[in-house]
Backbone as a chain_set.jsonl record, in Angstrom:
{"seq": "XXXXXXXXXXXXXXXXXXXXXXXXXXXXXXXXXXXXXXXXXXXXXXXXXXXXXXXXXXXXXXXXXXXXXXXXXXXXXXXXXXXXXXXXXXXXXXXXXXXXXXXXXXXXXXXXXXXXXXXX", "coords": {"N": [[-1.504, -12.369, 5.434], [-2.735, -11.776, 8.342], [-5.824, -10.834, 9.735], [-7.069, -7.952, 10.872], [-3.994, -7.204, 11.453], [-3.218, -4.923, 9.873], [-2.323, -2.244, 10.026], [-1.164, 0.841, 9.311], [0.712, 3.679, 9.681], [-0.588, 5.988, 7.83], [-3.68, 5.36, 7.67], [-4.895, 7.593, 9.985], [-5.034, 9.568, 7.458], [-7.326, 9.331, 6.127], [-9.45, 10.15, 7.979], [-8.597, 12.865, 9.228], [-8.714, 14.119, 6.714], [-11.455, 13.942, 6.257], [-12.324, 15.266, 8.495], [-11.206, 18.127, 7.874], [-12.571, 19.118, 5.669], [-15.505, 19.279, 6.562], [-16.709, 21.631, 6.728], [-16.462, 23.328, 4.342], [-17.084, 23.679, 1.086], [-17.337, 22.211, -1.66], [-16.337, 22.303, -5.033], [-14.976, 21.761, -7.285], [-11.88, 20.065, -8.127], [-9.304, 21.83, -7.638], [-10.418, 22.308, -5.224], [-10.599, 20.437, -3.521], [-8.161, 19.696, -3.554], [-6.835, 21.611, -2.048], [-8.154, 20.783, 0.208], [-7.099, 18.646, 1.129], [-4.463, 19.414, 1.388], [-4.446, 21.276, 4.012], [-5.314, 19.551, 5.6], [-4.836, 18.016, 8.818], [-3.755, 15.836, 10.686], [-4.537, 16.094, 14.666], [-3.607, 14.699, 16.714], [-1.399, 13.313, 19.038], [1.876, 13.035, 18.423], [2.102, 14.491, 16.077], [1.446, 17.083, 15.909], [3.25, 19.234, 16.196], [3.899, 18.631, 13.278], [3.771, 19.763, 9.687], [1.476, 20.683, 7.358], [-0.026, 18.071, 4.749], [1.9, 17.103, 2.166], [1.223, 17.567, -1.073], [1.221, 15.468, -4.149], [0.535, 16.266, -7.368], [-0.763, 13.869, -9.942], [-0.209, 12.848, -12.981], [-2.399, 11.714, -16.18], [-0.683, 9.656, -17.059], [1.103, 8.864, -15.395], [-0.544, 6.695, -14.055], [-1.743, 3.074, -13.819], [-2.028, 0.621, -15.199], [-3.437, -1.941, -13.28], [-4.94, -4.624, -13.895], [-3.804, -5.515, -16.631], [-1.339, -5.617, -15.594], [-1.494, -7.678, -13.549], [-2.288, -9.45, -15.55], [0.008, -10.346, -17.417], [2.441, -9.582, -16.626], [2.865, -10.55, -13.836], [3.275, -13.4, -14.107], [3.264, -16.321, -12.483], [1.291, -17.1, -9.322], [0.806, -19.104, -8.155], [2.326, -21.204, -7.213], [4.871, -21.794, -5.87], [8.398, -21.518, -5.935], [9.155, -24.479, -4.821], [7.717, -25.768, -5.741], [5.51, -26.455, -4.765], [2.036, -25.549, -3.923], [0.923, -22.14, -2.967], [-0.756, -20.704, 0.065], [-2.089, -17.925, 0.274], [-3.585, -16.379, 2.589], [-2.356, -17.413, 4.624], [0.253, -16.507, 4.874], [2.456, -14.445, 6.571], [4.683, -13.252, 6.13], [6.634, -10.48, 3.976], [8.889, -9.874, 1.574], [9.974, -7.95, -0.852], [13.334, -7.905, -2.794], [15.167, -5.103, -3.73], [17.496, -5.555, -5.531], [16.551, -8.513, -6.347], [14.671, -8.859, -9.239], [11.313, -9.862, -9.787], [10.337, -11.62, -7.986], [8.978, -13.275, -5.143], [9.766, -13.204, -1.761], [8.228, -14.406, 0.942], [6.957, -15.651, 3.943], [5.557, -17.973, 5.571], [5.391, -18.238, 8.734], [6.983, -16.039, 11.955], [8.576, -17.447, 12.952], [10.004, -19.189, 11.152], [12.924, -20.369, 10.116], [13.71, -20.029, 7.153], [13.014, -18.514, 4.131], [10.604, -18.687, 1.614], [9.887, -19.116, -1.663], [8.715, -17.175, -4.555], [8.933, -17.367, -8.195], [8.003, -14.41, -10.357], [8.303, -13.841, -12.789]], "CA": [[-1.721, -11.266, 6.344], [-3.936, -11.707, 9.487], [-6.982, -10.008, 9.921], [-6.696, -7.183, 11.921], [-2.803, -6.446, 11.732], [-2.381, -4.416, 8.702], [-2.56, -1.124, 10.331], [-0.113, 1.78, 9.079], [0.19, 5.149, 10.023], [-1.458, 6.855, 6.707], [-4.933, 5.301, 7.857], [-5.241, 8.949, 10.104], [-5.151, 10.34, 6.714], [-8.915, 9.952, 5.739], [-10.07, 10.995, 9.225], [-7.806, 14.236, 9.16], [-9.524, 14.659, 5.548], [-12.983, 13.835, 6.122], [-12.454, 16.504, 9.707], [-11.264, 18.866, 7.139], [-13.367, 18.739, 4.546], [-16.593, 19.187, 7.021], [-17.459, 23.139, 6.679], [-15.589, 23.926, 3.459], [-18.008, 23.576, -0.145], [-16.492, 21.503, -2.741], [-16.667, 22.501, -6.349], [-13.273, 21.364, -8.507], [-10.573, 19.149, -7.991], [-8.811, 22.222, -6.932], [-11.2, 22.423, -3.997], [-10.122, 18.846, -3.022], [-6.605, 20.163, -3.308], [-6.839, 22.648, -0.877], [-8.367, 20.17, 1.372], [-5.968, 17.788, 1.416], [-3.041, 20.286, 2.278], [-4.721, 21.682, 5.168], [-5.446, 18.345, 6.862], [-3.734, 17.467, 9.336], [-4.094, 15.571, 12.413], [-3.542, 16.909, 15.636], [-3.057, 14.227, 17.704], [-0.121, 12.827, 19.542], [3.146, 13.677, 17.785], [1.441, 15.43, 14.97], [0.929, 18.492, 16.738], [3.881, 20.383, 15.319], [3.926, 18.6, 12.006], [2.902, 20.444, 9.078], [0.697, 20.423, 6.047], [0.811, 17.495, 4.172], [2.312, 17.299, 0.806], [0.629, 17.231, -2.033], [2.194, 15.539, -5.51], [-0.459, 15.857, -7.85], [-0.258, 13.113, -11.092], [-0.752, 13.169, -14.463], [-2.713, 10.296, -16.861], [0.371, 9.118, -17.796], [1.306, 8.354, -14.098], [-1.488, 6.277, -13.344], [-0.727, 2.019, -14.466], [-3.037, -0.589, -15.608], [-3.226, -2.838, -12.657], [-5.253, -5.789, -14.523], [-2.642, -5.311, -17.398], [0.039, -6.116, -14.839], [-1.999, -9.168, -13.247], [-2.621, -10.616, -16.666], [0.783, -9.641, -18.004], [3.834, -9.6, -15.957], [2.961, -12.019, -12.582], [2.507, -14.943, -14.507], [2.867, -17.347, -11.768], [0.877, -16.416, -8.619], [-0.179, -19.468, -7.544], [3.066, -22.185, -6.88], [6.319, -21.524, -5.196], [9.655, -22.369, -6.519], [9.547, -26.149, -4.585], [6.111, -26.941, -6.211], [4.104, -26.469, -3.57], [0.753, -24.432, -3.894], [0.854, -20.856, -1.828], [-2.01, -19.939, 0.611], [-2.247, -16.646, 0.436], [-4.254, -16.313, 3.69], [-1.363, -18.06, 6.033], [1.488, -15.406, 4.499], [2.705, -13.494, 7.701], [5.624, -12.005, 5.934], [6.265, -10.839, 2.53], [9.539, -9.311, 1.045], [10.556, -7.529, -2.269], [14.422, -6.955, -2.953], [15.206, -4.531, -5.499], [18.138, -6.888, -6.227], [15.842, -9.678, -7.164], [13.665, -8.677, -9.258], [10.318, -10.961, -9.719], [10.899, -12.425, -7.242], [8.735, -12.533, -4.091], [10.112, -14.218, -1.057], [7.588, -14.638, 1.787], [7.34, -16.533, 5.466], [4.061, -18.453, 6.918], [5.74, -17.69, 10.222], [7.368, -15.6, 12.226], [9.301, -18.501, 13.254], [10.383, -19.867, 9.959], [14.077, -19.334, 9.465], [13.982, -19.878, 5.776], [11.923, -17.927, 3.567], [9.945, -19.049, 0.719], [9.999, -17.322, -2.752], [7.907, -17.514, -6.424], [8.893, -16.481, -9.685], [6.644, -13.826, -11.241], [8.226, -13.335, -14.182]], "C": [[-2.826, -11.648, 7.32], [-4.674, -10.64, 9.686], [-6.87, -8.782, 10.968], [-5.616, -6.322, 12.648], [-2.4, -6.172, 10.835], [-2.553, -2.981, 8.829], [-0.971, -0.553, 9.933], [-0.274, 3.387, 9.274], [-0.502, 6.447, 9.548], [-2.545, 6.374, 7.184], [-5.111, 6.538, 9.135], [-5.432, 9.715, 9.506], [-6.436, 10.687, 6.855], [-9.715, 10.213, 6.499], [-9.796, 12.482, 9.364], [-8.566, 15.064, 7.651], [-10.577, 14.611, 5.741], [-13.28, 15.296, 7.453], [-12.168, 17.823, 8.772], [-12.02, 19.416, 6.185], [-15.197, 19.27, 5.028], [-17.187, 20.648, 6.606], [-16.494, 23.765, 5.157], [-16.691, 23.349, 1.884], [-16.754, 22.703, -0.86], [-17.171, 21.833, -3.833], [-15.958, 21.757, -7.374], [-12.292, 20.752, -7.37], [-9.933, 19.89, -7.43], [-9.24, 22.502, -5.734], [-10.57, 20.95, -2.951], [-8.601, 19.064, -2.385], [-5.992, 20.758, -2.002], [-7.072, 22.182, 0.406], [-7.727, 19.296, 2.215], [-4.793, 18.764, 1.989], [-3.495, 20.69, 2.917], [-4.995, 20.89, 6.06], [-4.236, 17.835, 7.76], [-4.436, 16.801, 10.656], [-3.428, 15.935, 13.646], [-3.268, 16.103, 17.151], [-1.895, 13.485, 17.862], [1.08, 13.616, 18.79], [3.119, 14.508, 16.847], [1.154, 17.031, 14.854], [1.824, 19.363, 15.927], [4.521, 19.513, 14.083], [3.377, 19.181, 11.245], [2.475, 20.242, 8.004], [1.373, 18.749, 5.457], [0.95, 17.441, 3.042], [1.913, 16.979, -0.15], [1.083, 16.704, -3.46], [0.765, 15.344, -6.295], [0.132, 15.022, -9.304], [-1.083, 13.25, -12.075], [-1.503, 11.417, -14.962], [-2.181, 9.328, -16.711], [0.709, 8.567, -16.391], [0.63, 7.053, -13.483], [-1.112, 3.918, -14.109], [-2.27, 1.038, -14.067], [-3.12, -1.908, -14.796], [-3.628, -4.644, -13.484], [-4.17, -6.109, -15.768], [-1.22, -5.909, -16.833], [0.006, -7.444, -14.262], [-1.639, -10.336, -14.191], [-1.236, -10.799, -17.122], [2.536, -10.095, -17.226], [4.021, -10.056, -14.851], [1.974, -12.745, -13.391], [2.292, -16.337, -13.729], [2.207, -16.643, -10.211], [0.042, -17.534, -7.186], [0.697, -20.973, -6.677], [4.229, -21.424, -6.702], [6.803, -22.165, -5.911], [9.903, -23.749, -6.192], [8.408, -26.691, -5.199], [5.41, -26.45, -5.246], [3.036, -25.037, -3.639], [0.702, -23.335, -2.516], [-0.444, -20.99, -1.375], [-1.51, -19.006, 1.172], [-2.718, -16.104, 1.873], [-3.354, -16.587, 4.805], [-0.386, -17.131, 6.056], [1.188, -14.327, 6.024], [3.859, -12.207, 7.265], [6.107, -11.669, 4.647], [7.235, -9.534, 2.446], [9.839, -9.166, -0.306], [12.245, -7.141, -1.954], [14.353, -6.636, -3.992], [16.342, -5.278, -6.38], [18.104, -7.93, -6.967], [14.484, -9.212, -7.417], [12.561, -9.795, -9.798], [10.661, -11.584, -8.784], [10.341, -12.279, -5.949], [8.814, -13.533, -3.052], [9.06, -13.9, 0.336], [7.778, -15.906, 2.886], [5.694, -16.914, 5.548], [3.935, -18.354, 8.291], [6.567, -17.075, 10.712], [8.842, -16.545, 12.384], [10.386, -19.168, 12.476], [11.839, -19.537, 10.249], [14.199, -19.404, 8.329], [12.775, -19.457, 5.304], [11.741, -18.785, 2.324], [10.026, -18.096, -0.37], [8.976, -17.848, -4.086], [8.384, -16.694, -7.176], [7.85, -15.998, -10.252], [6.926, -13.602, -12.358], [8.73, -14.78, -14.963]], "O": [[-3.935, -11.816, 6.813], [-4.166, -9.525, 9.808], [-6.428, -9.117, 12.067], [-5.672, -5.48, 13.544], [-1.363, -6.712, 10.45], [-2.923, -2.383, 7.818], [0.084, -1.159, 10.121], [-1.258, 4.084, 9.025], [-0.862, 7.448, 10.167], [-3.027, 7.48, 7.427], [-6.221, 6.127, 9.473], [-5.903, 10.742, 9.993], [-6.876, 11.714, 7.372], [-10.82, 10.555, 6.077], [-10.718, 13.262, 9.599], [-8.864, 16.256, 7.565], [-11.055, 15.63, 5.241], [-14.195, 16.114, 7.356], [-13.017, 18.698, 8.944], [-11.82, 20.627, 6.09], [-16.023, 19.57, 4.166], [-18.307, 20.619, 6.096], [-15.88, 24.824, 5.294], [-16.925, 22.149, 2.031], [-15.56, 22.647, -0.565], [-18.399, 21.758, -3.857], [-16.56, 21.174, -8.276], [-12.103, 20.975, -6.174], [-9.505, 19.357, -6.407], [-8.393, 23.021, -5.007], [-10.238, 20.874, -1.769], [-8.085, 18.774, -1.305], [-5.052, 20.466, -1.262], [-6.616, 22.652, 1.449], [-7.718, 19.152, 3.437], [-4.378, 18.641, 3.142], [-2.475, 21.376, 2.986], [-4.994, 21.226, 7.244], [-3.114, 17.415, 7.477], [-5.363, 17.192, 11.366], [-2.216, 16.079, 13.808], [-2.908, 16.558, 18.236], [-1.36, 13.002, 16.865], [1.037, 14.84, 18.667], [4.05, 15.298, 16.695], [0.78, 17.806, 13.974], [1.363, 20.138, 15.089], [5.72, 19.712, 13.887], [2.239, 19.455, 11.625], [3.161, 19.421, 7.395], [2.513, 18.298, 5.566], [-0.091, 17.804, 2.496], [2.191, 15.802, -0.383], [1.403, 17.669, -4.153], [-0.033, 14.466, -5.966], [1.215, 15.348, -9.789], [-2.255, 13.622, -12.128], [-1.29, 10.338, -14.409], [-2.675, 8.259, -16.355], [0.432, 7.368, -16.411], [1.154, 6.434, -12.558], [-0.153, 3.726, -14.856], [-3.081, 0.898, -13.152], [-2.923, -2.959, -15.406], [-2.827, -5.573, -13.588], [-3.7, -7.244, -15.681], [-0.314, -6.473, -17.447], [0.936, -8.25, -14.302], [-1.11, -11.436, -14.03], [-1.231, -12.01, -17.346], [3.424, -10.879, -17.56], [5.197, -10.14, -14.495], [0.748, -12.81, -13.472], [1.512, -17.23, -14.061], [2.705, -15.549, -9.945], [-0.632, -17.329, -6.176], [0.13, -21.673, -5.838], [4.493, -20.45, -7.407], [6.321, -23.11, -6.537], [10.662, -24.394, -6.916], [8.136, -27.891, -5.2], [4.365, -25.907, -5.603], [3.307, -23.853, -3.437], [0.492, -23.665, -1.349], [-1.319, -21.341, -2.166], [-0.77, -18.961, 2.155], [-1.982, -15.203, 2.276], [-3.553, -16.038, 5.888], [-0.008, -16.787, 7.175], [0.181, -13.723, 6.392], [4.002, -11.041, 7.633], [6.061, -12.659, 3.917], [6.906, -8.442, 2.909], [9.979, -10.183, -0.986], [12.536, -6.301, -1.103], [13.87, -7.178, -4.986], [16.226, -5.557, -7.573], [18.889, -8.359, -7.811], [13.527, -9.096, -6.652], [13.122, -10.759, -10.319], [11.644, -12.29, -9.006], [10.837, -11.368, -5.287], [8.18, -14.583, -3.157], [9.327, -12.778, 0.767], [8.526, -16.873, 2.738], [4.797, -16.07, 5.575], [2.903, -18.36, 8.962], [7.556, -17.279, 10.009], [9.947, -16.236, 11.937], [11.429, -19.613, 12.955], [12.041, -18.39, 10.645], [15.113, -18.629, 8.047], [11.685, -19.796, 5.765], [12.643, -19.555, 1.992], [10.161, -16.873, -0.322], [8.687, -19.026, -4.298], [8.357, -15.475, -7.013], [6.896, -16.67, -10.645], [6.065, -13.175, -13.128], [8.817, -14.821, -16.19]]}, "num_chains": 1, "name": "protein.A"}
């Protein structure tokens, strides 16, 4: 990923929350709640969008990232031809749900063949 181009359109969220959030007390989690569904941003196209949706999750929802590191991407560090990944050069980086483990990435736009590693 290059520095500088990993912008997506949820980063207005925590501006729209933190503008929300400014004159309102916080006590409880349901206070938080409340804050979040009333944020909204109101610029550009946003204008007549409304509230946004709240799913709240349980314990049980939540997933042991280091658990998954250590665990289930066991390789992370050689491609399928041998050759050692740099992480840092990766421009493009696909999952199919078809193949799973399986993550095929580009170093360039350019490339026409993609690159892939077995994680499982």
């Amino acid at each position: 990923m290059e520095e500088g181009h990993s912008y997506t359109e949820v980063e207005s969220m925590p501006s729209a929350i933190e503008t929300a959030r400014r004159n309102v007390k916080i006590y409880t989690m349901n206070d938080w709640l409340n804050v979040f569904h009333v944020a909204r941003s109101t610029r550009g196209n946003n204008k007549t969008n409304g509230n946004y949706t709240i799913t709240e999750l349980l314990y049980s929802d939540t997933i042991d990232l280091k658990y998954v590191a250590a665990n289930v991407i066991n390789n992370r560090t050689t491609e399928n031809e041998g050759k050692r990944v740099n992480w840092l050069k990766v421009k493009i980086m696909r999952y199919e749900k078809h193949k799973p483990g399986l993550i095929i990435f580009k170093y360039n736009h350019s490339d026409l063949e993609f690159k892939s590693i077995r994680t499982a």
